[in-house]
Short mmCIF file of the C-alpha atoms (twelve columns), coordinates in Angstrom:
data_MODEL
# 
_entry.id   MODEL 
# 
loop_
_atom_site.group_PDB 
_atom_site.id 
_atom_site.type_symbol 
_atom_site.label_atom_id 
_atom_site.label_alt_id 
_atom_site.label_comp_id 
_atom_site.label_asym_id 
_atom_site.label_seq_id 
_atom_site.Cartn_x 
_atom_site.Cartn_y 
_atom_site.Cartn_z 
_atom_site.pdbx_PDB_model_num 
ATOM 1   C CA . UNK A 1   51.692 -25.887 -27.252 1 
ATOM 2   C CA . UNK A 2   55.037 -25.153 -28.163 1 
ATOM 3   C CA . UNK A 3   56.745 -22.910 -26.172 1 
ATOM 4   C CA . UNK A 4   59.767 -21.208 -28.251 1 
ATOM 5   C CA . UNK A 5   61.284 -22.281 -30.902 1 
ATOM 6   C CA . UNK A 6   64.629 -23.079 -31.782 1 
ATOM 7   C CA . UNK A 7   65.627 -20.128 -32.929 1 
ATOM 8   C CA . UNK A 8   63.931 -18.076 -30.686 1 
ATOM 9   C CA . UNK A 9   65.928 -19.910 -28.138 1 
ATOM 10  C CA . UNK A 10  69.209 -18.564 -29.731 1 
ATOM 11  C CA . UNK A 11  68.085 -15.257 -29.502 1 
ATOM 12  C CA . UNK A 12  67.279 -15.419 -26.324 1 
ATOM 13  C CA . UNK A 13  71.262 -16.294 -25.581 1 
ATOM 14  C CA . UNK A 14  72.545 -13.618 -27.820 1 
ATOM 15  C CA . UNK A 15  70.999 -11.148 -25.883 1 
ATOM 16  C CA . UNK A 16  72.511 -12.713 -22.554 1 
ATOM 17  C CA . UNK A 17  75.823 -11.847 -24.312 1 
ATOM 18  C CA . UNK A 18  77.734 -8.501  -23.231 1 
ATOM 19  C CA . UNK A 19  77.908 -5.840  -25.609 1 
ATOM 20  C CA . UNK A 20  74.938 -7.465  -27.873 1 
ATOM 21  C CA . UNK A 21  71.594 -5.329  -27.047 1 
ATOM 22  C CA . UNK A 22  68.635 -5.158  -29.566 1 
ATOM 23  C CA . UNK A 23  69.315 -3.123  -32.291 1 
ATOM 24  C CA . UNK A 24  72.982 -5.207  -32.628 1 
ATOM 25  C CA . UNK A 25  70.896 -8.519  -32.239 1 
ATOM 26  C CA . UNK A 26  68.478 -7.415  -35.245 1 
ATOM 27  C CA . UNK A 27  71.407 -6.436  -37.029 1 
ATOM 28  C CA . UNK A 28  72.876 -10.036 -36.597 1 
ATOM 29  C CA . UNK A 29  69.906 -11.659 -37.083 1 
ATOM 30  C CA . UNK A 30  69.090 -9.793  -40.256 1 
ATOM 31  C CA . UNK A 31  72.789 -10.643 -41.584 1 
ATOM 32  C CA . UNK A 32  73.968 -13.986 -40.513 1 
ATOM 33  C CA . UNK A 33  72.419 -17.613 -39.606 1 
ATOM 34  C CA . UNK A 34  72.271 -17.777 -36.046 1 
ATOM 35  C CA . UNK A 35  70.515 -21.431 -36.196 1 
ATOM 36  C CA . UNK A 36  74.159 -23.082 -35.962 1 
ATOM 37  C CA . UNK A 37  76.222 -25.088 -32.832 1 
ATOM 38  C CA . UNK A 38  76.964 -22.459 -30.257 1 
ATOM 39  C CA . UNK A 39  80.644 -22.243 -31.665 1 
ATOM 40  C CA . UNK A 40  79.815 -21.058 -34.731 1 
ATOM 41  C CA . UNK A 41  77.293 -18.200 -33.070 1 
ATOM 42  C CA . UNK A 42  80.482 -17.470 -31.135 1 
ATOM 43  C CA . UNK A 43  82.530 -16.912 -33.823 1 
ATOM 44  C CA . UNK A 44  79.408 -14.701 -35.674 1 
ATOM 45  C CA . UNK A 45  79.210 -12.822 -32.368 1 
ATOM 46  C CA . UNK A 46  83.003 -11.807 -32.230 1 
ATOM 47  C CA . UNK A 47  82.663 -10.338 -35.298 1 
ATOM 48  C CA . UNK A 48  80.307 -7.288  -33.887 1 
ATOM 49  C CA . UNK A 49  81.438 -7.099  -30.088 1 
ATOM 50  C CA . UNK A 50  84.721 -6.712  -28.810 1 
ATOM 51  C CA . UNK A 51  85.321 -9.978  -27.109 1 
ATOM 52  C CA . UNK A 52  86.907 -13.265 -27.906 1 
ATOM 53  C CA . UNK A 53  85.342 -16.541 -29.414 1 
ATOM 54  C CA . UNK A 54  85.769 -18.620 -26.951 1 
ATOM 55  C CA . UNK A 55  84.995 -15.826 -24.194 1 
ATOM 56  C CA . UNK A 56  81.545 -15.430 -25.555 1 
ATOM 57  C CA . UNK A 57  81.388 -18.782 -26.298 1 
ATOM 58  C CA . UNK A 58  81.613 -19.453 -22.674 1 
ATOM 59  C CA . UNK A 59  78.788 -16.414 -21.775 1 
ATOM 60  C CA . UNK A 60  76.355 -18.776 -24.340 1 
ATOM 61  C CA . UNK A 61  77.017 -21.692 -22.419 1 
ATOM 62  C CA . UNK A 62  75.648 -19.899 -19.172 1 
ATOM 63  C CA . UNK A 63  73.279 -17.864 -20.813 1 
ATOM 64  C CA . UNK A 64  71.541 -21.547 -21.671 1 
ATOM 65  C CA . UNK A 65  70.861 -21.839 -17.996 1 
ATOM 66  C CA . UNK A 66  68.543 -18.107 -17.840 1 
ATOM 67  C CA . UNK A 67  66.638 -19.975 -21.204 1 
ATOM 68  C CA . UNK A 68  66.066 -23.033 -19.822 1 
ATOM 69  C CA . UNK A 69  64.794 -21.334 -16.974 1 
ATOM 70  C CA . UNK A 70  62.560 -19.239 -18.933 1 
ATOM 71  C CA . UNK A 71  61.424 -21.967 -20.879 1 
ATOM 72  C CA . UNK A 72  60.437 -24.310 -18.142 1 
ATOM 73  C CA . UNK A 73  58.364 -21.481 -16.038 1 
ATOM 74  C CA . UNK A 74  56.718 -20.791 -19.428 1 
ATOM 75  C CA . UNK A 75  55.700 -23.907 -20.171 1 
ATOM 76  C CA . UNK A 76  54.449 -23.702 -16.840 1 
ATOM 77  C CA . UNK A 77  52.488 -20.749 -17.022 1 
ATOM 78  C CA . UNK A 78  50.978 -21.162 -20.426 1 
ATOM 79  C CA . UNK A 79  53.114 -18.580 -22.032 1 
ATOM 80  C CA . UNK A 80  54.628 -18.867 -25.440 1 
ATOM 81  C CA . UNK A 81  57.886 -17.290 -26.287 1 
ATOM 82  C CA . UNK A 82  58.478 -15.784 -29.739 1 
ATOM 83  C CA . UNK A 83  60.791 -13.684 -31.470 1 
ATOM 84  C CA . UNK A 84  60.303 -11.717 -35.140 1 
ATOM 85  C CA . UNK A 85  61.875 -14.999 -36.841 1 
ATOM 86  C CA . UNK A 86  58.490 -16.969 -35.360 1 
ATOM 87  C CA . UNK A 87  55.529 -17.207 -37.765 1 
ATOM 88  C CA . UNK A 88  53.099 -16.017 -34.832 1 
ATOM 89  C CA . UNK A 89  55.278 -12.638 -34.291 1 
ATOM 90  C CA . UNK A 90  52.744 -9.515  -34.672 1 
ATOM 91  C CA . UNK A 91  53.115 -8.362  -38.092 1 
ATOM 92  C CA . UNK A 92  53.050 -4.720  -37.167 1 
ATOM 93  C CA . UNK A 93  55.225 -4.690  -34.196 1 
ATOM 94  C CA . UNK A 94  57.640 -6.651  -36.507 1 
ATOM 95  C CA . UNK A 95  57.365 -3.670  -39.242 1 
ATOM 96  C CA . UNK A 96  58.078 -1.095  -36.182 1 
ATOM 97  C CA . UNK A 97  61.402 0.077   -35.005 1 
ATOM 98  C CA . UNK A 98  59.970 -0.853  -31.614 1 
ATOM 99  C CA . UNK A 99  60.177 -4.512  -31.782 1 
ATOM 100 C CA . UNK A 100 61.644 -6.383  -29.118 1 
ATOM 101 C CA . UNK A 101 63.654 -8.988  -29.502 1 
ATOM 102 C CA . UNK A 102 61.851 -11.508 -27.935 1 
ATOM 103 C CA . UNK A 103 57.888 -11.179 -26.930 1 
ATOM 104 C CA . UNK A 104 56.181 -13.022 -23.943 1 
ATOM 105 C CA . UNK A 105 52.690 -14.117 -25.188 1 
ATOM 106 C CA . UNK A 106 50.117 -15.754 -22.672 1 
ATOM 107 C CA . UNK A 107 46.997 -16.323 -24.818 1 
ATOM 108 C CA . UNK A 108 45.905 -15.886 -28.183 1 
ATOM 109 C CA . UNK A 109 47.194 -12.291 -30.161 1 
ATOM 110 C CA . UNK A 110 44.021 -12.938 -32.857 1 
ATOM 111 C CA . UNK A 111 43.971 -11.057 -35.957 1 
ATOM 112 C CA . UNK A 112 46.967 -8.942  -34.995 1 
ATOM 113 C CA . UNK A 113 47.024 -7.347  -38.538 1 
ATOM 114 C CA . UNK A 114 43.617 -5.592  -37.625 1 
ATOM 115 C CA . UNK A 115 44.807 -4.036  -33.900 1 
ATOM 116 C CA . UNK A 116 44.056 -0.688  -32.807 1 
ATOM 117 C CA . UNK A 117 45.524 0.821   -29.469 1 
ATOM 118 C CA . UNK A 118 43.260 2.630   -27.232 1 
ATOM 119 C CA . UNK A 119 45.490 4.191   -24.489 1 
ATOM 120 C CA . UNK A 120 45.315 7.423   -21.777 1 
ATOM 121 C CA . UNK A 121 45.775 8.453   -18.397 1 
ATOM 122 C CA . UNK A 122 44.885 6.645   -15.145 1 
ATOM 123 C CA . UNK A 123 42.828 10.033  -13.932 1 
ATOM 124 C CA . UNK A 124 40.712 11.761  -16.472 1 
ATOM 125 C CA . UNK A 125 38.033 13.959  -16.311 1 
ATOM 126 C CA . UNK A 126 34.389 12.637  -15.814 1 
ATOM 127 C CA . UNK A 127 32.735 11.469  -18.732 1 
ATOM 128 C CA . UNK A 128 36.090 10.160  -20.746 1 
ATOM 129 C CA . UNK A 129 35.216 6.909   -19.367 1 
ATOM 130 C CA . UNK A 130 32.214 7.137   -21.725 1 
ATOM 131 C CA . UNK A 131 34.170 8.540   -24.310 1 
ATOM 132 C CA . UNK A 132 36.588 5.858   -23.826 1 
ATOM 133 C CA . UNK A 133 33.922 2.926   -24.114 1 
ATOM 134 C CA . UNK A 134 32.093 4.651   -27.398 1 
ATOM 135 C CA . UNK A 135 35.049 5.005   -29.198 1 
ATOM 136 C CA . UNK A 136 36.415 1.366   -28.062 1 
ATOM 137 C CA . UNK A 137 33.342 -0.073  -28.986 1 
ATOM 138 C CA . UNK A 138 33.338 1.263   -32.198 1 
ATOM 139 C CA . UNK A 139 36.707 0.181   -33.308 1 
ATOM 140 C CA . UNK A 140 35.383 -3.501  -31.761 1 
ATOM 141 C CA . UNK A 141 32.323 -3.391  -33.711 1 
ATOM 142 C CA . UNK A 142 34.532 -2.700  -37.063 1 
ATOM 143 C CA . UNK A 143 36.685 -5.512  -36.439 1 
ATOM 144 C CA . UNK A 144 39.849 -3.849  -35.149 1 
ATOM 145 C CA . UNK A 145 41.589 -5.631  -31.724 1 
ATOM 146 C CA . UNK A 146 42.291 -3.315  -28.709 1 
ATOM 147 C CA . UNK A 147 45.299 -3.125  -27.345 1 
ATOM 148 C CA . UNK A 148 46.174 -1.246  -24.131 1 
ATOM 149 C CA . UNK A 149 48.123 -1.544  -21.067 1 
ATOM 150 C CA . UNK A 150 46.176 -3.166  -17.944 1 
ATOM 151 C CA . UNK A 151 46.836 0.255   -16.598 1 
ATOM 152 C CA . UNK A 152 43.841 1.875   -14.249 1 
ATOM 153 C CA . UNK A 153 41.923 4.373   -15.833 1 
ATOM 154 C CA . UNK A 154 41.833 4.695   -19.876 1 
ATOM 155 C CA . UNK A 155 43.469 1.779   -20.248 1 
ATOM 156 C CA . UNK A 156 41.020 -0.657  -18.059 1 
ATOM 157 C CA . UNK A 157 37.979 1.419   -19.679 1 
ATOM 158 C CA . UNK A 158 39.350 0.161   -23.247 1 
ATOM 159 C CA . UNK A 159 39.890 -3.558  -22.110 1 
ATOM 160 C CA . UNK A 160 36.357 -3.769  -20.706 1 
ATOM 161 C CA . UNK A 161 34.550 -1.676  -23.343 1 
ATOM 162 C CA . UNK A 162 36.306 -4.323  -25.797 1 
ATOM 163 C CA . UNK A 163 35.174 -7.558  -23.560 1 
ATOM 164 C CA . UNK A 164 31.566 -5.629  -23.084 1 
ATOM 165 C CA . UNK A 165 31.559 -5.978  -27.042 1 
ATOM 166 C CA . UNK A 166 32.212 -9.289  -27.532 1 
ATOM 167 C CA . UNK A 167 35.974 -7.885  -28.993 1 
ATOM 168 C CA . UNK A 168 39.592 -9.461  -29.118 1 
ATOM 169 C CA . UNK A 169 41.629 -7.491  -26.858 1 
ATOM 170 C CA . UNK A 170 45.612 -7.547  -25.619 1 
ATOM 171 C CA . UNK A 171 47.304 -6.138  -22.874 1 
ATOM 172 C CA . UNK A 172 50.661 -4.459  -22.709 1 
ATOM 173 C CA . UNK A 173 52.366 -5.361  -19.525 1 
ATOM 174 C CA . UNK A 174 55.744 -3.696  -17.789 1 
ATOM 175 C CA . UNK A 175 57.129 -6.485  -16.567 1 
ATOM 176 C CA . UNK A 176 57.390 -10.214 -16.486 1 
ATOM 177 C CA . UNK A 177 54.210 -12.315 -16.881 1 
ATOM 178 C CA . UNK A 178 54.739 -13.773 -13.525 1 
ATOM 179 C CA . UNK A 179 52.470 -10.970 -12.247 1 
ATOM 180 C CA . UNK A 180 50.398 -8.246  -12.539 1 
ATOM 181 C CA . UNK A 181 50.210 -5.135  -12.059 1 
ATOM 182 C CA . UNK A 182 48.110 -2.967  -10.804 1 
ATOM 183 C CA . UNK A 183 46.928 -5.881  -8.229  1 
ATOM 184 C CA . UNK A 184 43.363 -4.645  -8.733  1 
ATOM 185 C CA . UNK A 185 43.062 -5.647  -12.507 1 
ATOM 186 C CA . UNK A 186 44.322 -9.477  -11.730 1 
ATOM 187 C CA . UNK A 187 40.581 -10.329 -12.902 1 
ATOM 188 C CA . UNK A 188 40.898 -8.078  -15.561 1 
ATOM 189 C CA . UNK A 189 43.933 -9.500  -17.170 1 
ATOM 190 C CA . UNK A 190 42.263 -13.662 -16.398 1 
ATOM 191 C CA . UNK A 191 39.044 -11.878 -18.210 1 
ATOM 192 C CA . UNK A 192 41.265 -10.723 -21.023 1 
ATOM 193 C CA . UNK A 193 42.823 -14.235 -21.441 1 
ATOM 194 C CA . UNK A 194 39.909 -16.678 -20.568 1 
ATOM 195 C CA . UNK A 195 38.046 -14.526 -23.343 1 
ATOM 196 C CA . UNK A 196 40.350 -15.665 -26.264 1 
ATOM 197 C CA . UNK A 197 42.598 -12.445 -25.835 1 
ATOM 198 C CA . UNK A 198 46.011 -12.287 -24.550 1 
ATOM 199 C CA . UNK A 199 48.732 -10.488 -21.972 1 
ATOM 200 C CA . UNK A 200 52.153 -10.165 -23.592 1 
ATOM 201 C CA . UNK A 201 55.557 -8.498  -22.699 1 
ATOM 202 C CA . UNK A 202 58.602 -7.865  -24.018 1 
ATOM 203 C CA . UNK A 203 60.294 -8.573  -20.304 1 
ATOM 204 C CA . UNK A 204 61.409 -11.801 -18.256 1 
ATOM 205 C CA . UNK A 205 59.781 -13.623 -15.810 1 
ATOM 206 C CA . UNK A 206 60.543 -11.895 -12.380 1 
ATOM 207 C CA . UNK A 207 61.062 -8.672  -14.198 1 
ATOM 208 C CA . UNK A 208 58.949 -6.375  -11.504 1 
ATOM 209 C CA . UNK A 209 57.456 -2.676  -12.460 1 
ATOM 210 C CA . UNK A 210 59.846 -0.166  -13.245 1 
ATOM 211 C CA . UNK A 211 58.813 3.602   -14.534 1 
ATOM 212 C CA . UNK A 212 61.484 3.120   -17.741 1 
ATOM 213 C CA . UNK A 213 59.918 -0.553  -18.460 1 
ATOM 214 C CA . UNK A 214 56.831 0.983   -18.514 1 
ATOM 215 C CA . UNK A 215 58.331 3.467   -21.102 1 
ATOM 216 C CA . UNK A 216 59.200 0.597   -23.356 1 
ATOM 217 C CA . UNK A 217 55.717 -0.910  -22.815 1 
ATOM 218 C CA . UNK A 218 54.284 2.183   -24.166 1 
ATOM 219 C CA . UNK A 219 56.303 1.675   -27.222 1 
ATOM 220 C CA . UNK A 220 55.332 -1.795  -27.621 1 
ATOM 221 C CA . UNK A 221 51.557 -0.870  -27.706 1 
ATOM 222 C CA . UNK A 222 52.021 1.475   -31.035 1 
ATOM 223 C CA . UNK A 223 54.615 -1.143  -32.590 1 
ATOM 224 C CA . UNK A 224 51.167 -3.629  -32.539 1 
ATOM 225 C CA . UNK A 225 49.200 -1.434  -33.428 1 
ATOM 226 C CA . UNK A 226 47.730 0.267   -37.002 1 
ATOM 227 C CA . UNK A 227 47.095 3.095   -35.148 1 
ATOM 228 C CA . UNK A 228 46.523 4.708   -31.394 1 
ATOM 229 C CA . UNK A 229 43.545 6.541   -29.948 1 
ATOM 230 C CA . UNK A 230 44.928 8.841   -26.923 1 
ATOM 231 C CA . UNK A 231 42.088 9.322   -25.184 1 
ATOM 232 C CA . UNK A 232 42.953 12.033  -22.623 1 
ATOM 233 C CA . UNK A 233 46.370 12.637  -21.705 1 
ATOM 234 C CA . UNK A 234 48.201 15.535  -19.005 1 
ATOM 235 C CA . UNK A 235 51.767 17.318  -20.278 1 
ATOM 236 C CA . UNK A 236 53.571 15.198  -19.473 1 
ATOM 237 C CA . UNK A 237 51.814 12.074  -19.882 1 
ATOM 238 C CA . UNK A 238 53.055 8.517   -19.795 1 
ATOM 239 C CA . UNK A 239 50.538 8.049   -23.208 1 
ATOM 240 C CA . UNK A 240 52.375 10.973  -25.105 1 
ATOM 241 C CA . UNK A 241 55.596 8.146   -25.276 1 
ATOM 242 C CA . UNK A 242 52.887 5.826   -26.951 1 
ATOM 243 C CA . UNK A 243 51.681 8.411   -28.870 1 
ATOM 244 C CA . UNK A 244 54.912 9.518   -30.496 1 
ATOM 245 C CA . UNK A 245 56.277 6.416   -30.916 1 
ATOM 246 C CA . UNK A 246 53.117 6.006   -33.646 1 
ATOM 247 C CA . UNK A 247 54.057 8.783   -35.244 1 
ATOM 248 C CA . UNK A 248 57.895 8.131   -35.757 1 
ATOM 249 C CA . UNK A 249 56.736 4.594   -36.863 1 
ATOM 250 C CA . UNK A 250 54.849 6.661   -39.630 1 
ATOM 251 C CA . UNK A 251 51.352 5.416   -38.734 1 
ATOM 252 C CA . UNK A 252 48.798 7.393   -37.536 1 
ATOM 253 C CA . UNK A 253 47.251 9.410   -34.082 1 
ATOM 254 C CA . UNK A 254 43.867 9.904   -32.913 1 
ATOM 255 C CA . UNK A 255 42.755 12.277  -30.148 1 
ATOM 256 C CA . UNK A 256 39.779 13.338  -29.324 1 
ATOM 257 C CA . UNK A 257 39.097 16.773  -28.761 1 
ATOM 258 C CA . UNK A 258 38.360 18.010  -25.075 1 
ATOM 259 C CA . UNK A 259 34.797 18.143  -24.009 1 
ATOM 260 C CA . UNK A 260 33.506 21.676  -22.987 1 
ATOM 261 C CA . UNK A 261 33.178 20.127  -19.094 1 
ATOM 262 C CA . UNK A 262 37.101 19.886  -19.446 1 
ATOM 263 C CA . UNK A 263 38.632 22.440  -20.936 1 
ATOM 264 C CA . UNK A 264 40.311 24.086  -18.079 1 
ATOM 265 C CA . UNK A 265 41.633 20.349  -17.015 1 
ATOM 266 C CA . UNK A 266 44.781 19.917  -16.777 1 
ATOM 267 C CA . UNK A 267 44.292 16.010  -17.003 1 
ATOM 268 C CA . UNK A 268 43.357 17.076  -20.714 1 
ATOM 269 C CA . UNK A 269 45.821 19.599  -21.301 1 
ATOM 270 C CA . UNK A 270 47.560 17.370  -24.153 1 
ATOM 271 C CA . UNK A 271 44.324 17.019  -26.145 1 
ATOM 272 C CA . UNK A 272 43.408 20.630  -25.804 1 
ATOM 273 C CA . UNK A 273 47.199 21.129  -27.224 1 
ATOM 274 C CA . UNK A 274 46.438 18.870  -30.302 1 
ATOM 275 C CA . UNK A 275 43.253 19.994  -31.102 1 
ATOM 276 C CA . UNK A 276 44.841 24.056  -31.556 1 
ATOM 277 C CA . UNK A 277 46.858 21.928  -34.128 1 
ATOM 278 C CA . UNK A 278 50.249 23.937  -33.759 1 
ATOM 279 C CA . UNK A 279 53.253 21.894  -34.908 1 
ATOM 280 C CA . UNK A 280 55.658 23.616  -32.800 1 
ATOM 281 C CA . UNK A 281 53.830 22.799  -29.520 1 
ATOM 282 C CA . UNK A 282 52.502 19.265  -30.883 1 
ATOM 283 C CA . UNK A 283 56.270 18.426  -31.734 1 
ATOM 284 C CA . UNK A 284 57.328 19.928  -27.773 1 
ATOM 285 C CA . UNK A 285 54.815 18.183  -25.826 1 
ATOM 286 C CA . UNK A 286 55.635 14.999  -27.336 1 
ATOM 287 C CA . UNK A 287 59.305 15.540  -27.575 1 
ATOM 288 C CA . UNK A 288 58.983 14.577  -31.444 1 
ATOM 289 C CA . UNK A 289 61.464 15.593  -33.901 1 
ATOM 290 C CA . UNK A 290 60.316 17.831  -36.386 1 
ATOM 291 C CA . UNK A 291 61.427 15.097  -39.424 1 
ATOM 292 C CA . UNK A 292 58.542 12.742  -37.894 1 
ATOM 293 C CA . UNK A 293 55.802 15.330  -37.793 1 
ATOM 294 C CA . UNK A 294 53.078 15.106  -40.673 1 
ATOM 295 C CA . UNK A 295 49.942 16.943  -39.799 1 
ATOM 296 C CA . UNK A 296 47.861 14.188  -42.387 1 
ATOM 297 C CA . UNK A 297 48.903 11.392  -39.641 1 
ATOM 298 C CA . UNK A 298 46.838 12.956  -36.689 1 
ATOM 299 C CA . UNK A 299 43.309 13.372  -36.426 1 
ATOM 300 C CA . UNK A 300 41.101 14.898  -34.127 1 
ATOM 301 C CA . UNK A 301 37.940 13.140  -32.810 1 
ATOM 302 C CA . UNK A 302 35.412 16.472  -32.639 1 
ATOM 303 C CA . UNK A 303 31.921 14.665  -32.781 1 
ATOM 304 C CA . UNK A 304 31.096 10.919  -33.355 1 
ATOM 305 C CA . UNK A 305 31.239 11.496  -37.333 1 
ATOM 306 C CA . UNK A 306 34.549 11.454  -36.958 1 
ATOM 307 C CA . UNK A 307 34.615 8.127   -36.156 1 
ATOM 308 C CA . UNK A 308 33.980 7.037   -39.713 1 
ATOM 309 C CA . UNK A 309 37.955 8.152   -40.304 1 
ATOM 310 C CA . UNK A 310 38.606 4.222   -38.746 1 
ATOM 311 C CA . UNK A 311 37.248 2.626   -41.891 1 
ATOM 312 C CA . UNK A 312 40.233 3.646   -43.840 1 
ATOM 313 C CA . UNK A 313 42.278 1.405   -41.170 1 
ATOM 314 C CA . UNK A 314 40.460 -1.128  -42.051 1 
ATOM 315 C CA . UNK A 315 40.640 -4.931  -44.085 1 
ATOM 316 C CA . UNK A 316 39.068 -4.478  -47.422 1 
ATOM 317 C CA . UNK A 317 37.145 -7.499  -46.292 1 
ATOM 318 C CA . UNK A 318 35.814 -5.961  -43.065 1 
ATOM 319 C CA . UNK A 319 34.081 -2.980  -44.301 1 
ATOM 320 C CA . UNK A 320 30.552 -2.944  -44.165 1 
ATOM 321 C CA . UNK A 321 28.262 -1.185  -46.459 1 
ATOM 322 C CA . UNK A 322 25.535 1.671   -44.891 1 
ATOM 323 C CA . UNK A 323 28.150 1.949   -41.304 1 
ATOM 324 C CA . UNK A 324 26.715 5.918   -40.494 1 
ATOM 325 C CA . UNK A 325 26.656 7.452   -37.352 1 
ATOM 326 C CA . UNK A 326 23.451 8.401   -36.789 1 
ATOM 327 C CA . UNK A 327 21.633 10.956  -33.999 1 
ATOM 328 C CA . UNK A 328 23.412 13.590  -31.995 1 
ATOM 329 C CA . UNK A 329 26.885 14.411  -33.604 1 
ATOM 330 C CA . UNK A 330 28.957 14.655  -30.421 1 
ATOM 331 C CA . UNK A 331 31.542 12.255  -28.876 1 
ATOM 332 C CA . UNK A 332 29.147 10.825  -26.691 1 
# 
């Protein structure tokens, strides 16, 4: 297994560098070579931050010591480290203006052209684990991969609904691959891997849980994904950053509308929000700018028949003729 290539490596110094964060590394990336001796990448570098050559050039020199760090725990762990110059990088999170700059993979991504996020809260309402697991299931049984984030809740009831179906699934993690967390889906995440799925993150190893890394997880999990499914979701929500972040990529939403058993809940209060289908409040709860907001891009899951809207997500290939939902037309 190779753990990171070349290149990756050198984009794992630039962004030891002060004054270079993502957005200025994709910019450099996008504009010069960067696969050159660490004096020329100096001399690239003091073109966009305010330092001199040979002060950066000496902040590349110890930056070499966090990589070869990195590297050697990877190779370690069984983690792979790849950046958007890598063949293997996601071709959707690559296409997303949530890309990180460099991606922590331990396992295999699969078809990561054909991924679907499943996300929501930690609490929901009974019965939304059903609805969770019906809805996952179905996207498995079309072909899509699930990705969520290891979370408890929504998030564990997607992983195992995808495992239950024989599916490819890929966890989002908030922090370094070193650990996991919660503790109580440890099994979960060795399931996930040992089942020809993977656990990726965008962070370094010892990088512990944080509320604003989880933030950026969230973003990570629409950037992979052709679409999300929020399942259930209070305002605020932690999935409602996932769920915008779809949206300003210009893909699409899913939410299914609240059960009758739920209405008054406020654990579904964002779905009940998105099923009135009022811009103003749609835009507020999510904290979405007006600009990103097209009412074709979200759709609401009212009975199973709905579920037939995935098929336009998917490969031309992977359609199959005569795929009805048949008996009682309800989310369950």
């Amino acid at each position: 297994m190779t753990v990171c290539s070349e290149i990756c490596r050198k984009v794992m110094l630039l962004s030891q560098v002060k004054g270079v964060g993502a957005v200025k590394i994709k910019q450099i990336c996008a504009r010069e070579n960067i696969n050159v001796p660490l004096e020329n990448i100096a001399d690239i570098l003091s073109r966009y931050v305010k330092s001199t050559p040979e002060d950066i050039y000496g902040q590349l020199k110890k930056a070499g010591g966090f990589a070869d760090e990195e590297l050697n725990t990877a190779e370690n762990s069984g983690v792979s480290i790849i950046c958007s110059a890598d063949e293997g990088y996601p071709e959707l999170l690559k296409n997303s203006k949530f890309d990180p700059v460099v991606l922590y993979v331990k396992g295999n991504l699969g078809n990561h052209t054909m991924s679907a996020a499943v996300i929501g809260s930690r609490e929901v309402p009974e019965k939304y684990d059903i609805i969770t697991s019906r809805i996952t299931g179905c996207l498995v049984e079309k072909g899509f991969s699930i990705v969520s984030g290891l979370a408890l809740g929504c998030d564990s009831f997607g992983h195992r609904a995808a495992l239950a179906g024989g599916g490819h699934t890929v966890a989002v993690l908030g922090h370094g691959l070193d650990t996991v967390y919660p503790k109580e889906n440890a099994g979960l995440a060795d399931e996930i891997v040992a089942s020809g799925g993977a656990l990726v993150s965008q962070f370094p190893f010892g990088c512990r849980m944080a509320s604003f890394n989880f933030a950026k997880r969230d973003t990570v999990q629409a950037g992979l994904s052709k679409f999300v499914v929020m399942i259930a979701s209070g305002v605020p929500g932690g999935s409602l950053i996932a769920s915008r972040s779809v949206l300003e990529d210009g893909r699409h939403l899913f939410v299914p509308e609240p059960i009758k058993e739920s209405l008054s809940n406020e654990k579904v209060k964002a779905n009940t929000v998105f099923a009135a289908g009022d811009a103003d409040d749609i835009c507020s709860i999510l904290k979405l700018k007006k600009e990103y907001y097209d009412r074709s891009r979200l759709h609401i899951l009212r009975s199973r028949a709905d579920y037939s809207m995935f098929d336009d997500f998917m490969d031309i290939n992977e359609k199959k003729s005569g795929d009805v939902v048949t008996g009682q037309q309800s989310l369950f």
